[in-house]
TIDOSE-617295 format. One record per residue: residue in one letter; x, y negated, z negated of N, C-alpha, C, O in turn. Coordinates in steps of 0.05 Angstrom, whole numbers, plus 32768, in hexadecimal, padded with zeros to 4 digits. Atoms other than C-alpha are relative to their C-alpha. Last residue first. Example, Ala and Ser with C-alpha at 12.3 -4.5 7.8 and 13.67 -1.06 7.14 Angstrom:
S7FF080188001811180157F717FF17FEA7FF27FFB7FD47FEE A80128018800080F6805A7F6480127FE8800080277FE87FF3 
END
This chain:
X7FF4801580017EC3808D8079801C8003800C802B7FEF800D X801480117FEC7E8D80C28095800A7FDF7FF47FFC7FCB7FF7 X7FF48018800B7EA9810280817FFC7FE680127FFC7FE6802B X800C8017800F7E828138808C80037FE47FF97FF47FD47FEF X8017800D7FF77EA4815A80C37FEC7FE97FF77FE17FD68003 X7FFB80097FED7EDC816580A07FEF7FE3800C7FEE7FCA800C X80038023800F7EBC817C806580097FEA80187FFF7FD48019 X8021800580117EA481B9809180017FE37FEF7FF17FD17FED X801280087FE97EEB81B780B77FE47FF67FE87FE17FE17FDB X80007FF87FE97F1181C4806C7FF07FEF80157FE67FDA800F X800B80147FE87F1A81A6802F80028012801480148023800F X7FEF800C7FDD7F1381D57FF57FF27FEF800B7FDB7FE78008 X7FDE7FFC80117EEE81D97FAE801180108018801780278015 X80037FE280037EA681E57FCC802380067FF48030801A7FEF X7FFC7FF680227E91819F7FB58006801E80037FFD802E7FF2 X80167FE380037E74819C80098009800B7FE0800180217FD8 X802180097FF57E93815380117FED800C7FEF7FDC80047FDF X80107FEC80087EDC816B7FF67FE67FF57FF97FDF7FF07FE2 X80037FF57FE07EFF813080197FF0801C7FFE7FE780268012 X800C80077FE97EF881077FD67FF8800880167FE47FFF8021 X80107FF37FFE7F18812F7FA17FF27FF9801B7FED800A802C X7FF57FF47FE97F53810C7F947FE9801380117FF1801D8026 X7FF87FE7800C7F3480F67F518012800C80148021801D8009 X800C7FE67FF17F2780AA7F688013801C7FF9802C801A7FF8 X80107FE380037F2C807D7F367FF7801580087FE880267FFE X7FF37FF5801F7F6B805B7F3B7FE9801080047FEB8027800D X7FE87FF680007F56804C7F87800680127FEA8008802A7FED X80187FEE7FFA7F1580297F6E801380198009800C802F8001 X80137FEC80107F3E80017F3E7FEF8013800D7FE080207FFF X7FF77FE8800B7F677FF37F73800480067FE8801780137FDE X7FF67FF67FE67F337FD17FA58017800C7FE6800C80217FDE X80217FED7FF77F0F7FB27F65801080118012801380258004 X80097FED80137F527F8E7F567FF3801180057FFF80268009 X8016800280087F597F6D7F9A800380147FDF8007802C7FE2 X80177FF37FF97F9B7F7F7FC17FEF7FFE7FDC7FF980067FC7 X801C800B800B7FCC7F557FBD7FF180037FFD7FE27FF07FF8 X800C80187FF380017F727FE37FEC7FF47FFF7FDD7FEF8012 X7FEF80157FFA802E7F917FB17FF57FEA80157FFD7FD38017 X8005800F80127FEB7FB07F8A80227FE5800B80277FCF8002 X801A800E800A7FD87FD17FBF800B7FEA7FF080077FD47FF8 X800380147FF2801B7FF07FD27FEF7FEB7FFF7FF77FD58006 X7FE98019800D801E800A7F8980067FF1802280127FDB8022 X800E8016801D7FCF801E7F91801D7FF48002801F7FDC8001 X8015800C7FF77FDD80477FD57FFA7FEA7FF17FF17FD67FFB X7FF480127FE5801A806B7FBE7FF27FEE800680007FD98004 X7FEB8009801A7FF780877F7C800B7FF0801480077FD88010 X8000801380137FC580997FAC800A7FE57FF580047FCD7FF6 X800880167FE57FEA80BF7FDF7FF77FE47FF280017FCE7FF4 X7FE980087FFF7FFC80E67F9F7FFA7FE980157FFC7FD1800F X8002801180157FB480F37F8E801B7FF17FFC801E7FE07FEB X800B801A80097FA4810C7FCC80047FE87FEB7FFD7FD07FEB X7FF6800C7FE97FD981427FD47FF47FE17FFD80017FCD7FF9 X7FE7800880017FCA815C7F9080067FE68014800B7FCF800E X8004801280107F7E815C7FA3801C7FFB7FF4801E7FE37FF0 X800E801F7FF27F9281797FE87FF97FE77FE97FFA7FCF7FEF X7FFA800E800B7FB081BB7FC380017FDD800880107FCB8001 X80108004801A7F8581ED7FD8801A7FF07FF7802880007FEC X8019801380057F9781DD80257FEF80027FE67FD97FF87FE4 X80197FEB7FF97FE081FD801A7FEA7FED7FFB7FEB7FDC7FEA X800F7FFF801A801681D6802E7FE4800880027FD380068014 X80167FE77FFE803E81F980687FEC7FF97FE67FE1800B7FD9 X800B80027FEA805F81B480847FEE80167FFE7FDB8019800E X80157FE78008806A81A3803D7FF38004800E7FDB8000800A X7FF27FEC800D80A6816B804B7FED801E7FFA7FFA80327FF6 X7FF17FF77FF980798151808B8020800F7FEA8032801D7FF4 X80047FE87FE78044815A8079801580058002801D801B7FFC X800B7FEA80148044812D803680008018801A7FF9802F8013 X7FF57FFB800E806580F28064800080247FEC801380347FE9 X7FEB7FF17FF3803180FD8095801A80087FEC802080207FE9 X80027FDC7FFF800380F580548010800A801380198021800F X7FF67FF18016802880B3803E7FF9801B80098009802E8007 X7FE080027FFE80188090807F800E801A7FF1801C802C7FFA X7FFE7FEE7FE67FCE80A08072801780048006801D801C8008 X80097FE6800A7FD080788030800180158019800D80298012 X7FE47FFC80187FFC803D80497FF380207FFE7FFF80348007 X7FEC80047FEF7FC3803580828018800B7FEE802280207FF5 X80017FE67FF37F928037804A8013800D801380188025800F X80017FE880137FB3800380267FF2801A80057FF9802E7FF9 X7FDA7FF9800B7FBE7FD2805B8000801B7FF68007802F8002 X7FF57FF37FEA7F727FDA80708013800A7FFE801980228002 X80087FE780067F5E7FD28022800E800D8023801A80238025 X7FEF7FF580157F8E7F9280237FE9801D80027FFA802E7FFF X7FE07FFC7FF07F677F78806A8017800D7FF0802A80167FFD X7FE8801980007F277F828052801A800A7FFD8025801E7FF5 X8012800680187EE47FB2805C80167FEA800080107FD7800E X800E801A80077EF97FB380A37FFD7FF77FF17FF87FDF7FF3 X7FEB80157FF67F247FE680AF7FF57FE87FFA80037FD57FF4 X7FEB8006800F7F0E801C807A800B7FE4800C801A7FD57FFF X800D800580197EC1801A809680257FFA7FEE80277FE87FDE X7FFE801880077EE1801380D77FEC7FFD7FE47FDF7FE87FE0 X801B80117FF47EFD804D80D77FFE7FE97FFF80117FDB7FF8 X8017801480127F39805F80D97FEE7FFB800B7FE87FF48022 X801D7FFD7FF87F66809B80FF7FF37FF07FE67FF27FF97FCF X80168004800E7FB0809580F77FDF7FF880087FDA7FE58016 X8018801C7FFE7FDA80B481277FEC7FFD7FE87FDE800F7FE0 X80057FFF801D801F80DD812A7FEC7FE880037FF17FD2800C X800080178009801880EA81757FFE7FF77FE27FE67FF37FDD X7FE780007FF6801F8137817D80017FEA7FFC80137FEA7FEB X7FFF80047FDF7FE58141815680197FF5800A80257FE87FF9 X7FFD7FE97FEC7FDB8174811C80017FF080157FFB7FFD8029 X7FE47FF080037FED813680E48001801A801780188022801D X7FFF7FE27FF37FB6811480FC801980088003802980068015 X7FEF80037FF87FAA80E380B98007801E8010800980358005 X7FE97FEE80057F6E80D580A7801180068010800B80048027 X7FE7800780007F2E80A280AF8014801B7FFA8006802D7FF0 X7FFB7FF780157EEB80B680CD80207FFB8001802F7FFC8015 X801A7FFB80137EC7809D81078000800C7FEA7FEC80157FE0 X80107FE77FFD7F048085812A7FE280027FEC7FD87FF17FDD X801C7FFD80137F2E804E81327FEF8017800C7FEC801F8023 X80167FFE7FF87F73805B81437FEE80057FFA7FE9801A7FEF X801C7FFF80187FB9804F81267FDC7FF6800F7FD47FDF8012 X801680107FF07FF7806481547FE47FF87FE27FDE80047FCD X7FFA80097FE5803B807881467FE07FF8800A7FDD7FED8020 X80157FFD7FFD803F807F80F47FFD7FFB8024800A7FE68028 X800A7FE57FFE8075809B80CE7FE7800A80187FDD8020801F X7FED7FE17FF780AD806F80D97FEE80177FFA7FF6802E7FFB X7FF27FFF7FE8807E802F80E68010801A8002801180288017 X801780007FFD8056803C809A800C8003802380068019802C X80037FE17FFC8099804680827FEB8004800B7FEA801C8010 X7FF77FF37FF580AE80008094800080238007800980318018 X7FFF80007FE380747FE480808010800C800C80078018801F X800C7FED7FF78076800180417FFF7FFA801C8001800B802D X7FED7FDF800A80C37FE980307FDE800A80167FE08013802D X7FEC7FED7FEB80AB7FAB80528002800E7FFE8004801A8014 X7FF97FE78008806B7F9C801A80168006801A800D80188027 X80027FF8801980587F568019800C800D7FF5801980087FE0 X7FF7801B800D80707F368062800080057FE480127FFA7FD8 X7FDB800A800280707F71808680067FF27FEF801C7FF47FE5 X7FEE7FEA801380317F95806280217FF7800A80367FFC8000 X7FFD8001802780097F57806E801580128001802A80087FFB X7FF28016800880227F5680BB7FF77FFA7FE280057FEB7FD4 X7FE47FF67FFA80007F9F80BF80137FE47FF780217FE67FE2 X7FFF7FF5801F7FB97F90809C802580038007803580047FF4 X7FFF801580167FB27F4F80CD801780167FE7802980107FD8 X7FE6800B7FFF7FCB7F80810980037FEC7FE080177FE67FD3 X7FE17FE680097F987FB580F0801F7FE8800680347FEB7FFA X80067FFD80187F5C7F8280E9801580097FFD802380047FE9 X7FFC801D80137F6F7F66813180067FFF7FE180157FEF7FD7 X7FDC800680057F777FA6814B80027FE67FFB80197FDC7FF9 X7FF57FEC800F7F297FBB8130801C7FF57FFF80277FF07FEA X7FFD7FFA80197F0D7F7A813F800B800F7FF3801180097FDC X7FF3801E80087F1F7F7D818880057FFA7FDE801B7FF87FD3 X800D801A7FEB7F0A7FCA819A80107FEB7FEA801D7FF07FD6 X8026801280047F2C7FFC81857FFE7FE4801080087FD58021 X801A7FFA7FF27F7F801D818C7FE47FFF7FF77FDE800F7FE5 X801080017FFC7FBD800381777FEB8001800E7FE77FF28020 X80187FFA7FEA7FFB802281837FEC7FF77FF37FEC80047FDE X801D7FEB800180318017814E7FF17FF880137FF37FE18019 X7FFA7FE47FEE807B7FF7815E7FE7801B7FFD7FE880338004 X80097FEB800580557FB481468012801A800D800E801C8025 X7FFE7FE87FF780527F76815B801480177FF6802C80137FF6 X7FF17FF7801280287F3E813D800D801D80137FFE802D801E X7FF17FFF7FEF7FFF7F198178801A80147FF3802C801B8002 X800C7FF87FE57FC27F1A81568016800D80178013801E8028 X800A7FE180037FE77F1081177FF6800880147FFF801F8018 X7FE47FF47FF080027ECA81367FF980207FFC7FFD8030800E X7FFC7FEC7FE97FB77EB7812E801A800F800F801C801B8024 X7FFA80087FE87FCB7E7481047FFB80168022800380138039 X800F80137FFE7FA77E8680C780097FE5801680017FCD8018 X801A7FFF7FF37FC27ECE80C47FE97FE2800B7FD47FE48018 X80067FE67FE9800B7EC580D67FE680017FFE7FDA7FFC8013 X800280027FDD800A7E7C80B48000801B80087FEA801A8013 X801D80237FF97FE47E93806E80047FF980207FF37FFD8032 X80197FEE7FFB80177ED780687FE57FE880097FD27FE78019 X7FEF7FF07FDD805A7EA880747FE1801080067FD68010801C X7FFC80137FF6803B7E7B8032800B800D801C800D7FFE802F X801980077FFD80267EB1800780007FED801B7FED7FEF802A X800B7FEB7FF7806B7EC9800A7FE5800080137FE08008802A X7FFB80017FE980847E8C7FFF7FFB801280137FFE8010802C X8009801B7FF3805D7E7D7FC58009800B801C7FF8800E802D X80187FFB800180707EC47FA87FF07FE980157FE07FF08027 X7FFB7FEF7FEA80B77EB77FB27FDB800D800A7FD38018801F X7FFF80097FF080AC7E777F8C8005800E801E800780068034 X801D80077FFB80837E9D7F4F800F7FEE80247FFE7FEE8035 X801C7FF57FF580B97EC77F527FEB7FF5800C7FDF7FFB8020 X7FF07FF77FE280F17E947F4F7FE48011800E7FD6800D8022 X800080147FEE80C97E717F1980098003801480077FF28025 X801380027FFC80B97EB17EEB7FFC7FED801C7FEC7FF1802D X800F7FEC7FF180F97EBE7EEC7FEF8001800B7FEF800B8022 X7FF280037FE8811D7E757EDC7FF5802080157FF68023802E X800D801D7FF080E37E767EA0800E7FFF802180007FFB8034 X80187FF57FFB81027EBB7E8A7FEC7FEA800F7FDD7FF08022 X7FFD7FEC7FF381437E9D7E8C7FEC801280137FED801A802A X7FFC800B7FDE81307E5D7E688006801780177FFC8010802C X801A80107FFC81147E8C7E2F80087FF0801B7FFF7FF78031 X800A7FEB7FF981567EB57E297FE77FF180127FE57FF1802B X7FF17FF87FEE81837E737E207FE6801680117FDD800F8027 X801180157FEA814F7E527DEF80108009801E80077FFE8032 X801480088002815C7E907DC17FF57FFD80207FEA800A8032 X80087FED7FED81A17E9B7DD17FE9800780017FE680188012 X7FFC80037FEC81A87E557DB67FFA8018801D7FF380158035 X801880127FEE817D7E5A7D7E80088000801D7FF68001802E X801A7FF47FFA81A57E9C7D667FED7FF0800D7FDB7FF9801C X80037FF97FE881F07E7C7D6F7FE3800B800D7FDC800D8025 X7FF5801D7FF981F47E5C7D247FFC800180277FF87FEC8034 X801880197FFE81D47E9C7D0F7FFE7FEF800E7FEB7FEC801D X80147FF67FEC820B7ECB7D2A7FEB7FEC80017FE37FE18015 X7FFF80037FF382357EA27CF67FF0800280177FE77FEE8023 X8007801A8005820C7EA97CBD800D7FF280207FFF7FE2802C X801E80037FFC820B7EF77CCF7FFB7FDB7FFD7FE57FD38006 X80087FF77FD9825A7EFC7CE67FDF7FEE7FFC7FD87FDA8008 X800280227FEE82707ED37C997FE98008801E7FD77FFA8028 X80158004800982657F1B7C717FF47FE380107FDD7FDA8015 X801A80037FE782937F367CA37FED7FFA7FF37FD880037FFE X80138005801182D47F157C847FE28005800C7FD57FF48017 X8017800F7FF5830C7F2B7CA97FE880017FEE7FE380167FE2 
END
C-alpha cells in the first residue's frame, strides 16, 4: 500500500468534513435557540396570563398577597427553566415564609424557608435564586448534621456556587450574579468577630 497517496487523498474529503462540522454546529445552535424560544414561551403564558397565581406547589406558602404571588412567580420559573432545581427545592423544602430576615430553619420540625421581603421582591430570578440558596443549606445539614459553626464561610460559599449555576439557568440578570460571584461567604458575620452566632443573628436585616 502506498501511504504517501492517504494525505492527498484525506484532502479530497477535508472541505467536506469541513462544511459537514459547521452545519452541525448551526443544527445546535438552532435546536437550542428553539428550545430556548419555547422555554421563553411556556414562562411568558404562566406569568402573563396569571396561571402562576394559581401554580401548585407541594410547598406551603406563607405572607401577605404580594409575597405568595412573588414566590409562586419565582417557583413556576424554576419549573419551567431549572426542574432538576425545582425538584430539589420541593424534596428539601416544606414551607417558605416571609420573615424579617432570610435563612434556612434547619432546627424546626417543618423544613422552612424564612425570606424577606427585601430578597422576595427585589425580582423574580433573585427570588428563584435565593430560594435555591436556602434549599442547598438543608441539604448541607442534613449530610453534616454536627457541622461546626466555624466553618459557615465554607458552607456559604458552596451554597453559592449552587445559587449562580441555578442563576444563570434561569436567566437571571448579570448584575444579580456578579453580585453573587462576589460575595466572600462572609455575610452573616454582622459583628466581624469571625463567627456566626445569635448576636449576628439578630443583626441581620435582609
Amino acid at each position: 500500500m502506498n501511504t504517501r497517496k492517504l494525505p492527498n487523498r484525506l484532502s479530497r474529503f477535508l472541505p467536506a468534513v469541513i462544511i459537514l462540522f459547521g452545519l452541525c454546529i448551526v443544527a445546535a445552535l438552532f435546536l437550542n435557540r428553539r428550545i430556548e424560544t419555547r422555554q421563553s414561551a411556556e414562562w411568558e403564558s404562566i406569568v402573563y396570563s396569571g396561571s402562576a397565581t394559581n401554580f401548585q406547589s407541594s410547598i406551603e406558602i406563607a405572607g401577605d398577597g404580594p409575597f405568595v404571588a412573588q414566590v409562586r412567580n419565582a417557583l413556576a420559573l424554576l419549573s419551567v427553566f431549572d426542574p432538576r432545581a425545582y425538584a430539589f427545592l420541593t424534596s428539601q423544602v416544606e414551607r417558605i415564609q416571609n420573615s424579617d430576615r432570610s435563612f434556612a430553619g434547619v432546627y424546626e420540625r417543618t423544613r422552612t424557608v424564612h425570606l424577606s421581603k427585601t430578597n422576595a421582591m427585589y425580582s423574580v430570578t433573585w427570588c428563584a435564586s435565593a430560594l435555591a440558596h436556602e434549599a442547598y443549606h438543608f441539604k448541607q445539614w442534613a449530610e453534616a448534621a454536627q457541622r461546626s459553626r466555624t466553618d459557615f464561610q465554607a458552607a456559604e460559599l458552596e451554597a453559592f456556587k449552587y445559587q449562580i449555576s441555578v442563576m444563570k439557568r434561569i436567566r437571571a440578570p448579570r448584575y444579580e450574579i456578579d453580585y453573587v460571584r462576589a460575595s466572600d461567604g462572609l455575610h452573616g458575620d454582622v459583628n466581624g468577630d469571625g463567627k456566626y452566632d445569635w448576636e449576628d443573628f439578630s443583626k441581620i436585616n435582609w
